[in-house]
C-alpha positions in Angstrom: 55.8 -83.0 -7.6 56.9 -80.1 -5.7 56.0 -77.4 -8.4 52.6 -79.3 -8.9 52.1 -78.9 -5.2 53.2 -75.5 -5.1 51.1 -74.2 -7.7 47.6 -73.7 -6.4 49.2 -71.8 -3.5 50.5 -69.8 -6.2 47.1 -69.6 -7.8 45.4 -68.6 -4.7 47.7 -65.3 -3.5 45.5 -62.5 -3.6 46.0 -60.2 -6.6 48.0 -57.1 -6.1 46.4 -54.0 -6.1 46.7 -51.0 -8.2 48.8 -48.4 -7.3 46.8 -45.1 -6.4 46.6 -42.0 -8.0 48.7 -39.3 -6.7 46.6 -36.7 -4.1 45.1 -34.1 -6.1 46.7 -30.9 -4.9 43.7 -28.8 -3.2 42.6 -25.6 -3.5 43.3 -23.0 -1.1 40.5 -21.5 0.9 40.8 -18.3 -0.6 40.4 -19.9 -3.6 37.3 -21.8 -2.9 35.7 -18.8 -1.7 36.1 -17.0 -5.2 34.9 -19.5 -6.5 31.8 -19.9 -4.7 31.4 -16.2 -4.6 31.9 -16.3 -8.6 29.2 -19.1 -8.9 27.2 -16.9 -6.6 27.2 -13.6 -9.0 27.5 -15.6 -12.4 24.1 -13.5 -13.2 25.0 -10.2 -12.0 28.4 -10.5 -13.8 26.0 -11.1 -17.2 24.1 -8.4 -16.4 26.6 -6.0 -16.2 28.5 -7.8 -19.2 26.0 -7.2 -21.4 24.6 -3.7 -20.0 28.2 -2.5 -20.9 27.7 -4.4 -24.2 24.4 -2.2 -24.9 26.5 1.3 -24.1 29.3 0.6 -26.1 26.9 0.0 -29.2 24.7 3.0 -28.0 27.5 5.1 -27.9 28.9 3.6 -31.1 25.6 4.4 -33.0 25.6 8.2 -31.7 29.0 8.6 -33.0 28.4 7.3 -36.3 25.3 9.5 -36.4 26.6 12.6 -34.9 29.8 12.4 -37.2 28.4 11.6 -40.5 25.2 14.1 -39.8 22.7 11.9 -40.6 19.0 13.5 -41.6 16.7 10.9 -41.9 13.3 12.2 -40.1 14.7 13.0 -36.7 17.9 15.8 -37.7 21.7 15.2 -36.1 23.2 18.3 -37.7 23.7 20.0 -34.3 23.8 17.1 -31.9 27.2 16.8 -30.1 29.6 14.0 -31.1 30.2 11.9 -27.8 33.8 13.3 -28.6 32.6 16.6 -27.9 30.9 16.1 -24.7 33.4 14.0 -23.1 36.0 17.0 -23.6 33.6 19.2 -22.8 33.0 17.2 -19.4 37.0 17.5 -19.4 36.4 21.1 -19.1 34.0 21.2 -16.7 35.3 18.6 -14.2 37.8 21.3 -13.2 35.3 24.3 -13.0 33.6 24.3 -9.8 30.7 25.9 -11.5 29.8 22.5 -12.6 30.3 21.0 -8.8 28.0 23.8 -7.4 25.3 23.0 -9.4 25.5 19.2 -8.7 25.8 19.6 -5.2 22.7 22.1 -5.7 20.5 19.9 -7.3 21.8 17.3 -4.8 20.9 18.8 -1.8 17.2 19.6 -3.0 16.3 16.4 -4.2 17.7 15.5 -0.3 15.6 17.6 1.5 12.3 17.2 -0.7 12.6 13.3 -1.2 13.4 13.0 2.7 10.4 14.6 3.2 8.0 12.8 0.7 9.4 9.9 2.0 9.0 10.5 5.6 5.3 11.8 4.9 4.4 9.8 2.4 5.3 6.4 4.1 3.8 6.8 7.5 0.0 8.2 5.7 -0.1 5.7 3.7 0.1 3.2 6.0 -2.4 4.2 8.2 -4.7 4.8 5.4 -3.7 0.9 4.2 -4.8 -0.1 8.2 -7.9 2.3 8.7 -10.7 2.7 6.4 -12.4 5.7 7.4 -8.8 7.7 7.1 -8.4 6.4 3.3 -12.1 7.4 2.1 -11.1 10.8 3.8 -7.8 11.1 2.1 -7.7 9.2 -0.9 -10.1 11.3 -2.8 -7.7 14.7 -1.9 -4.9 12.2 -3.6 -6.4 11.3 -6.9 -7.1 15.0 -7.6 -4.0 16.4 -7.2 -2.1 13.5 -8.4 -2.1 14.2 -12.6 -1.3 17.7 -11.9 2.5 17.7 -13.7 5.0 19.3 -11.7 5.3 21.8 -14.2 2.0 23.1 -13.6 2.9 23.5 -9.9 5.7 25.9 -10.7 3.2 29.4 -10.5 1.3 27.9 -7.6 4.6 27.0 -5.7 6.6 30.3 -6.6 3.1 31.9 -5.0 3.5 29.8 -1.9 6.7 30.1 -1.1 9.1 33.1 -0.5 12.2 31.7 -2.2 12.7 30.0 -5.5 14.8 27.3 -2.8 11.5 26.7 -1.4 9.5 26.6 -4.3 12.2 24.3 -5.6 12.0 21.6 -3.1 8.1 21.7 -2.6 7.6 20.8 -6.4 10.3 17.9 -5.7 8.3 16.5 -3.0 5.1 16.7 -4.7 7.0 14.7 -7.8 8.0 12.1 -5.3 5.3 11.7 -2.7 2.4 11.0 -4.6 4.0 7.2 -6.0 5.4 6.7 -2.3 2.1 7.4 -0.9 0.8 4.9 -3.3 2.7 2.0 -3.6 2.4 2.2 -0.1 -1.1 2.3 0.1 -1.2 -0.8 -2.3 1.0 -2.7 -0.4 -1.0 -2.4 3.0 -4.4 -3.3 0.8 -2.3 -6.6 -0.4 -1.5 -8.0 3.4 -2.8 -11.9 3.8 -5.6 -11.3 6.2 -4.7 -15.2 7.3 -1.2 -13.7 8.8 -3.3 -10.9 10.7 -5.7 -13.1 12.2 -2.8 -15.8 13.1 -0.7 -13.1 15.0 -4.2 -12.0 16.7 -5.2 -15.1 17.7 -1.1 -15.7 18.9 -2.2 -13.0 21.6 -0.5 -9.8 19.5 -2.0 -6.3 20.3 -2.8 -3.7 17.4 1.0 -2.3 17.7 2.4 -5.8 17.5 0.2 -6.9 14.6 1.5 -3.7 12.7 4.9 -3.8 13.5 5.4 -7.7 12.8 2.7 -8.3 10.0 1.6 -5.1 8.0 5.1 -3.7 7.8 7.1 -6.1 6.9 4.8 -7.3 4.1 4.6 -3.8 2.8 8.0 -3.2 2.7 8.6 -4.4 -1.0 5.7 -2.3 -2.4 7.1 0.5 -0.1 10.9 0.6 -2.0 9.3 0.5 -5.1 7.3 3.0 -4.4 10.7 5.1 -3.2 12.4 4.0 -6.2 9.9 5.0 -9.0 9.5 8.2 -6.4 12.9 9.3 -6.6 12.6 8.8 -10.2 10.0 11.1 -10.6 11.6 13.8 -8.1 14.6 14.2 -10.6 11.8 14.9 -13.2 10.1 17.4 -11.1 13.5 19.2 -10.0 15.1 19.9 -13.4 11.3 21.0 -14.3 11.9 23.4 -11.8 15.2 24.6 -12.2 14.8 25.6 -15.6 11.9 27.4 -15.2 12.6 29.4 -11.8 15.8 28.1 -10.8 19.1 30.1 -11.1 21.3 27.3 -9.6 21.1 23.4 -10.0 22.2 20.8 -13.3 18.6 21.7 -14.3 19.7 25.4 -15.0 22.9 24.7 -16.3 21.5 22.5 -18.7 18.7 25.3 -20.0 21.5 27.9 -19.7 23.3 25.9 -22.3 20.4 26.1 -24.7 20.2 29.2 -24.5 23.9 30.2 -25.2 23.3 27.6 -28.0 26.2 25.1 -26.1 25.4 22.3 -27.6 28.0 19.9 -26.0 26.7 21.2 -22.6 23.0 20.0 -23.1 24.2 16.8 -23.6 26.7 17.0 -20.8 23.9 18.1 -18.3 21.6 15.9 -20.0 24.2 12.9 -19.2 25.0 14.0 -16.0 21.0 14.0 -14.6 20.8 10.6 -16.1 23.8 9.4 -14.0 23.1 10.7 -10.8 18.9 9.4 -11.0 20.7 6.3 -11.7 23.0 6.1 -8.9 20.2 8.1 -6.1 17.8 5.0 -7.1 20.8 2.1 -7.3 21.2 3.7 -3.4 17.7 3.3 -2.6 17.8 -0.9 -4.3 20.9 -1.1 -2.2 19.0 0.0 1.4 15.9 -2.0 0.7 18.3 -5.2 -0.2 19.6 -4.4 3.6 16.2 -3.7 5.1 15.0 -6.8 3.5 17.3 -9.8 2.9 14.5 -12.1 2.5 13.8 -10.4 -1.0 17.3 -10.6 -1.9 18.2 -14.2 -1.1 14.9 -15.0 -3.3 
């Protein structure tokens, strides 16, 4: 009688619960962070995964090339292994022949792509903003803009008194034109909507420029820098290895003619590398300038 009565109490205990899982030992904040920061620049990390891919087989294919002396149409017989530049860059790592006419080159592109810029830049805004200024200048522009730097070399060694001169004036002509440009293009491409709103928000002419024009012109503006600086590399060795006596673009046409073969492609290499890093710089300022663009 007792069990019988006891038994439904029995039934009606609550049942016990599960013991839980042991705490999952958390991450350390440093840890999170590279993490997120990982997550962050999974697509740059690609990028650069597969752009090393791409030189490893590109340098893999000149090698095979090079060393076998392949003649198919285009002749290899005399091209450089990449064996034979790299000691030759070995070489002339430790000359400070080589360093001078870096830093030469260097310093001109400086001084004429500082120029262009800062000349380029400020006219073409003003010829985005006023009409009568563009139909005065733009004309003067398109004239003179398919002349190749090369063709400037006569006319500038004319001009100016010293082949450093001469130099540095055909390296801002290579540059300003697409400045002045892309510029230009990105002033015509400002919403009218955001001028009128700022106008009508009681801005004055300086205002309106500095708040609406400007900043929407700033992407066409770094594009125009970068394909600028670009073309002032192209414009410099031009120029050095026709009236230069100093500068990579010299070396490099020196080499020819000495028939140094590993030294063309050395100088060769070396003005690819430093347009490549001069225009990474100028990515890097306009991501700074203009966060907006990056975080798109």
């Amino acid at each position: 009688m007792d069990a019988v009565a006891l038994r439904p109490a029995a039934e009606s205990r609550p049942p016990r619960a599960a013991p839980l899982p042991p705490p999952a030992l958390s991450a350390s904040p440093a840890t999170s962070r590279a993490r997120r920061w990982l997550r962050l620049h999974r697509g740059a990390f690609r990028a650069a995964l597969i752009g090393l891919a791409s030189l490893i087989v590109f340098v893999a294919l000149w090698q095979y090339l090079t060393a076998n002396r392949v003649t198919l149409y285009v002749r290899f017989l005399n091209i450089p292994t990449p064996m034979d530049v790299l000691g030759r860059a070995a070489i002339a790592l430790r000359s400070p022949n080589f360093g001078d006419h870096v830093l030469i080159s260097c310093r001109r592109i400086l001084f004429g792509f500082l120029l262009a810029g800062g000349v380029a830049v400020p006219l073409g805004l003003l010829m985005g903003r006023y009409r009568l200024l563009r139909e005065i200048a733009f004309p003067i522009c398109e004239v003179l803009r398919p002349i190749p730097a090369i063709a400037w070399v006569p006319m500038a060694i004319m001009l100016w008194p010293t082949n450093e001169g001469s130099i540095v004036f055909i390296t801002f002509l290579g540059s300003y034109f697409p400045i002045l440009i892309n510029t230009l293009q990105g002033m015509v491409q400002v919403d009218p909507v955001l001028v009128r709103a700022a106008r009508c928000l009681g801005a004055r002419e300086a205002a309106v420029f500095r708040e609406v024009y400007l900043p929407a012109s700033l992407p066409q503006i770094f594009t125009g820098l970068t394909v600028g600086m670009g073309v002032a590399w192209v414009s410099l060795i031009a120029a050095e290895m026709i009236s230069g006596q100093f500068g990579i673009g010299y070396f490099t046409w020196e080499a020819y003619s000495l028939v140094q073969y590993p030294d063309i492609a050395l100088g060769m290499i070396t003005i690819g590398l430093l347009g490549l890093g001069s225009s990474f710089a100028i990515r890097l300022v306009g991501r700074l300038v203009m966060p907006w663009a990056a975080a798109r």
